[in-house]
C-alpha positions in Angstrom: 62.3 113.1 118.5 65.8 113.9 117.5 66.1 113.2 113.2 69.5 112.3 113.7 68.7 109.6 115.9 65.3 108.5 114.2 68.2 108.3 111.2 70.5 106.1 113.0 67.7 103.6 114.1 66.3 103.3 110.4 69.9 102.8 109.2 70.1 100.1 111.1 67.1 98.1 110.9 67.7 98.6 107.2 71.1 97.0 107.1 69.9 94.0 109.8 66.8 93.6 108.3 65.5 93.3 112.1 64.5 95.4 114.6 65.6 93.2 117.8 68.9 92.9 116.0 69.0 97.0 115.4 68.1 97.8 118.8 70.8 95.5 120.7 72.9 96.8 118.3 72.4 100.3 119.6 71.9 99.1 122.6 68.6 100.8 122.9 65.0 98.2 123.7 63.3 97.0 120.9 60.3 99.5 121.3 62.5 102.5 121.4 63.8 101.5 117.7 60.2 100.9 116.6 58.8 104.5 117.7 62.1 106.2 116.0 61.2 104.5 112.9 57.4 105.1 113.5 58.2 108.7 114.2 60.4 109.4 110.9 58.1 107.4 108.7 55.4 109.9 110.4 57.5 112.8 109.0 58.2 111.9 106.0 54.9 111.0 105.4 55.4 107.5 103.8 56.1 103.9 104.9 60.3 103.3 104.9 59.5 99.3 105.5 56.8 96.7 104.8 56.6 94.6 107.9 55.3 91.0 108.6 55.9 88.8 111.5 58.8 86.9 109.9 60.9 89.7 108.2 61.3 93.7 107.4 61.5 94.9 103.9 62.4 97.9 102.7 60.1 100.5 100.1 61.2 101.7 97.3 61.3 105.0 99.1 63.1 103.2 102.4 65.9 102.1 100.0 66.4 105.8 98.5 66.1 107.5 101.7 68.9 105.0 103.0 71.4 106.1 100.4 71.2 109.5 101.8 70.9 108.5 105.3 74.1 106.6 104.9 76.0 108.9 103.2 74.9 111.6 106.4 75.6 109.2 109.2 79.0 108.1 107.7 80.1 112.0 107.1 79.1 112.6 110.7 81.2 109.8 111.6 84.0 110.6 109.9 83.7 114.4 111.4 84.1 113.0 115.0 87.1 110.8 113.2 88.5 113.6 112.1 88.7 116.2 115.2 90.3 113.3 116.9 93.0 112.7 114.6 93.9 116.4 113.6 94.1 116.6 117.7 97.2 114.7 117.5 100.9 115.9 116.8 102.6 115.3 113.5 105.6 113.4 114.5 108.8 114.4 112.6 110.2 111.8 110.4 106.6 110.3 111.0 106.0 107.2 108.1 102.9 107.1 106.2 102.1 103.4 105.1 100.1 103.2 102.0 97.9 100.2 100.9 97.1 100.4 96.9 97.6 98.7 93.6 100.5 100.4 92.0 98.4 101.3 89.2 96.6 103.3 91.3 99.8 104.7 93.1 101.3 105.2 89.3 98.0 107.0 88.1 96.6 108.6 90.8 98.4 109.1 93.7 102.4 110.3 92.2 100.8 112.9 89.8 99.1 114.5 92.3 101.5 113.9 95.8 103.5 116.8 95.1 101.6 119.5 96.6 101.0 117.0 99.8 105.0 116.3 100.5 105.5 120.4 99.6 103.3 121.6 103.3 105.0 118.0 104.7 108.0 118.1 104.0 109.6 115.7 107.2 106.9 112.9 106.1 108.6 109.7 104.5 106.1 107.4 102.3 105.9 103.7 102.2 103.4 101.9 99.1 102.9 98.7 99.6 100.3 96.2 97.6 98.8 93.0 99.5 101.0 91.7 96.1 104.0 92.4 98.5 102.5 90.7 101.7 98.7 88.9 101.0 98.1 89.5 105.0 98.6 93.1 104.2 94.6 93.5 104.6 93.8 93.5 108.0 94.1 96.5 110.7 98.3 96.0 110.9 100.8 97.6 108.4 99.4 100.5 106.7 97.6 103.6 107.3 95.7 104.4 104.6 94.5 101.9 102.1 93.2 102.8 98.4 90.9 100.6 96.3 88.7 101.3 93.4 85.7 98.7 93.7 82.2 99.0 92.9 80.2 100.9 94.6 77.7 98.9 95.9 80.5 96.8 97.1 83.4 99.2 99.2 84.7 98.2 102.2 83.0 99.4 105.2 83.6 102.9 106.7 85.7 103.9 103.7 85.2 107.0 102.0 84.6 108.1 99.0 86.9 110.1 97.6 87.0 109.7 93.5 84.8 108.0 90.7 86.3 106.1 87.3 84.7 104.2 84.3 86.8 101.4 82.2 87.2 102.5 78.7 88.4 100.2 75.9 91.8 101.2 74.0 93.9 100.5 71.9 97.1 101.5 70.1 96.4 103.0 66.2 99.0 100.2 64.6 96.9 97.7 66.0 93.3 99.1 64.4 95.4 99.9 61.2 96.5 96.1 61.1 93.2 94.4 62.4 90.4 96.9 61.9 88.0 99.4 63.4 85.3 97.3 65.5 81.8 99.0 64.7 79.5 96.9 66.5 79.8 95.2 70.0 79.7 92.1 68.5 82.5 92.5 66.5 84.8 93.2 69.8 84.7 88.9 69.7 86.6 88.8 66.9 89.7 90.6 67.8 92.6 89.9 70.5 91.6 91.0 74.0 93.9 92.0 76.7 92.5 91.1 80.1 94.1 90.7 83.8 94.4 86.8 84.9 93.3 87.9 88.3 89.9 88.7 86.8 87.4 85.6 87.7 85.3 86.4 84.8 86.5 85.8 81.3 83.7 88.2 80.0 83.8 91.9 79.8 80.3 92.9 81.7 80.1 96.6 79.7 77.1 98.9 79.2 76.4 101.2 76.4 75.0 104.8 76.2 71.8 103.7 78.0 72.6 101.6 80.4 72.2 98.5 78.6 73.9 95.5 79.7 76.8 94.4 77.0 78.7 91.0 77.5 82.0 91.0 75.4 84.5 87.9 75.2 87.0 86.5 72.6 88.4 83.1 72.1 91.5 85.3 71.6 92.7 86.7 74.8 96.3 87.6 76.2 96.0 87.5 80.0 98.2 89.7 81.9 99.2 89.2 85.9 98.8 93.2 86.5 97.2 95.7 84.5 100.5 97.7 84.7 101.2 94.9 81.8 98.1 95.3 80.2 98.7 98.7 79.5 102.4 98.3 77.7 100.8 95.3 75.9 98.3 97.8 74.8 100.3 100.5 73.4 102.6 98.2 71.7 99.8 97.3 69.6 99.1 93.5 70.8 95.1 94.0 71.6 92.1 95.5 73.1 92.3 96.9 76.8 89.8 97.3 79.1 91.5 100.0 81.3 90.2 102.6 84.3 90.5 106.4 82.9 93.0 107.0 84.9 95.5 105.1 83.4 94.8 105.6 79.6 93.9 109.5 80.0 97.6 110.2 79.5 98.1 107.6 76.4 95.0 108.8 74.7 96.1 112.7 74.9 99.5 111.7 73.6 98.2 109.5 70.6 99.9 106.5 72.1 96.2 105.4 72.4 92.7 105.4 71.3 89.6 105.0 72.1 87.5 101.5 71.0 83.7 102.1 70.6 83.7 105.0 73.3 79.9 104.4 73.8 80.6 101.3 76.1 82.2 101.4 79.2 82.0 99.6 82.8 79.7 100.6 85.3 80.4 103.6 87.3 83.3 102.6 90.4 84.7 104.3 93.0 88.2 105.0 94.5 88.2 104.9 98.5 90.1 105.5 101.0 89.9 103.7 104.6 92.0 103.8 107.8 92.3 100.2 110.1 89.3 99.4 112.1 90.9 99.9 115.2 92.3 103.0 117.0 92.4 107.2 115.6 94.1 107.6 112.4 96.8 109.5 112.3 97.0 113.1 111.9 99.5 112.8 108.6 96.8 109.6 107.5 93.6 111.9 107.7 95.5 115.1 105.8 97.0 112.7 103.1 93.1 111.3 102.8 92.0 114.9 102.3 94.4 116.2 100.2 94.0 113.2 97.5 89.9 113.7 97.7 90.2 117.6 97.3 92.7 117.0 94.3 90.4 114.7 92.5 87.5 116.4 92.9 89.3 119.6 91.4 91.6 118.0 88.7 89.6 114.7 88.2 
């Protein structure tokens, strides 16, 4: 059987968690999905599910083979994307509409968008923030949208295109007037700076192993953007939990410095997604490349 296909099928029983459900999905019968599977579990020599009569569960080995899977079927998927889209004319004048926080446009996107506007030089940029219009969201007004989530939990069909941590920072005249914290514990004591969007009033961090460390303060300055955060920051008001990306200039600069550098958020990533609907444009799917090829290179 074809190992791309066998792939498909087991990607999808994987994220239905049923095979009827995975086969009208791919509009295939519900035996045909079943002897893919069979035959790529055959293969590999190990069992990708544990099956009963009321549900499907995946191995240990089903859930690390999907990771890979995934990451295959969505490149291959994004190659067909691709060739359709670079098909297509630039359009002179054309307008790229860009979804992102402007932290991330700050940080990210204007040190970098040089070297994009130099080869198009006709192309006119619009950011915009759901901040500016909350319906922003779905598939109308924008091209391109930016977010930096979790990884476990990025939008569907977006790509991968960068990786940041959260560091904690803060500005020397603030550690000269309230101390070095040595200990995690200590963090409680001092003046935290933390986003009111934020639903949790606890910092979830993780130190050099992996360990889980909770941080919170009865003193906290809350903050409607983290654009805020950071100015509060360096003018020596509290404790920031920022992404690298916005404190990597601050720190080499001395405007900054780094809190108990051994803790840090869990690992998140920056995407980039077109709308559901329709071939992205030409200009969209160079701009996507262009950001992800910088990143990679410059970080």
């Amino acid at each position: 059987m074809d190992r791309f296909s066998e792939m498909r099928a087991f990607a999808q029983v994987m994220e239905q968690r049923c095979f009827s459900s995975a086969a009208e999905t791919l509009g295939l019968s519900k035996g045909s999905v079943s002897k893919q599977v069979a035959s790529l579990e055959r293969r590999l020599g190990l069992s990708l599910f544990e099956r009963t009569t009321r549900q499907v569960t995946p191995t240990d080995e089903g859930r690390v083979y999907y990771d890979r899977a995934r990451q295959i079927l969505d490149e291959t998927a994004r190659a067909d994307l691709i060739a359709r889209a670079m098909k297509r004319a630039n359009s002179d004048g054309e307008t790229l509409r860009i979804l992102a926080e402007p932290e991330l446009v700050d940080h990210v996107v204007m040190p970098r968008i040089g070297g994009f506007l130099h080869s198009m030089s006709t192309v006119r940029l619009d950011f915009r923030s759901e901040d500016d219009d909350p319906d922003l969201d779905g598939n109308e007004g924008w091209d391109v949208a930016l977010a930096v989530t979790p990884a476990e939990r990025r939008p569907l069909a977006a790509r991968i295109i960068g990786a940041t941590r959260k560091t904690l920072v803060a500005s020397r005249d603030y550690l000269d007037q309230e101390g070095v914290p040595r200990e995690p514990s200590t963090l409680s004591l001092h003046r935290l700076l933390r986003c009111a969007g934020t639903p949790e009033r606890t910092w979830r961090l993780v130190d050099e192993d992996g360990a889980d460390v909770p941080i919170t303060s009865g003193r906290q300055l809350l903050f409607r953007d983290r654009r805020s955060q950071l100015a509060a920051c360096q003018a020596g008001l509290g404790i920031a939990l920022l992404p690298d990306y916005m404190v990597r200039e601050g720190l080499q600069k001395g405007r900054l410095v780094p809190v108990m550098p051994g803790l840090s958020s869990r690992r998140q990533v920056i995407s980039a997604r077109h709308p559901d609907e329709g071939t992205p444009s030409r200009t969209a799917v160079l701009f996507e490349e262009f950001l992800g090829q910088t990143l990679v290179h410059n970080g």
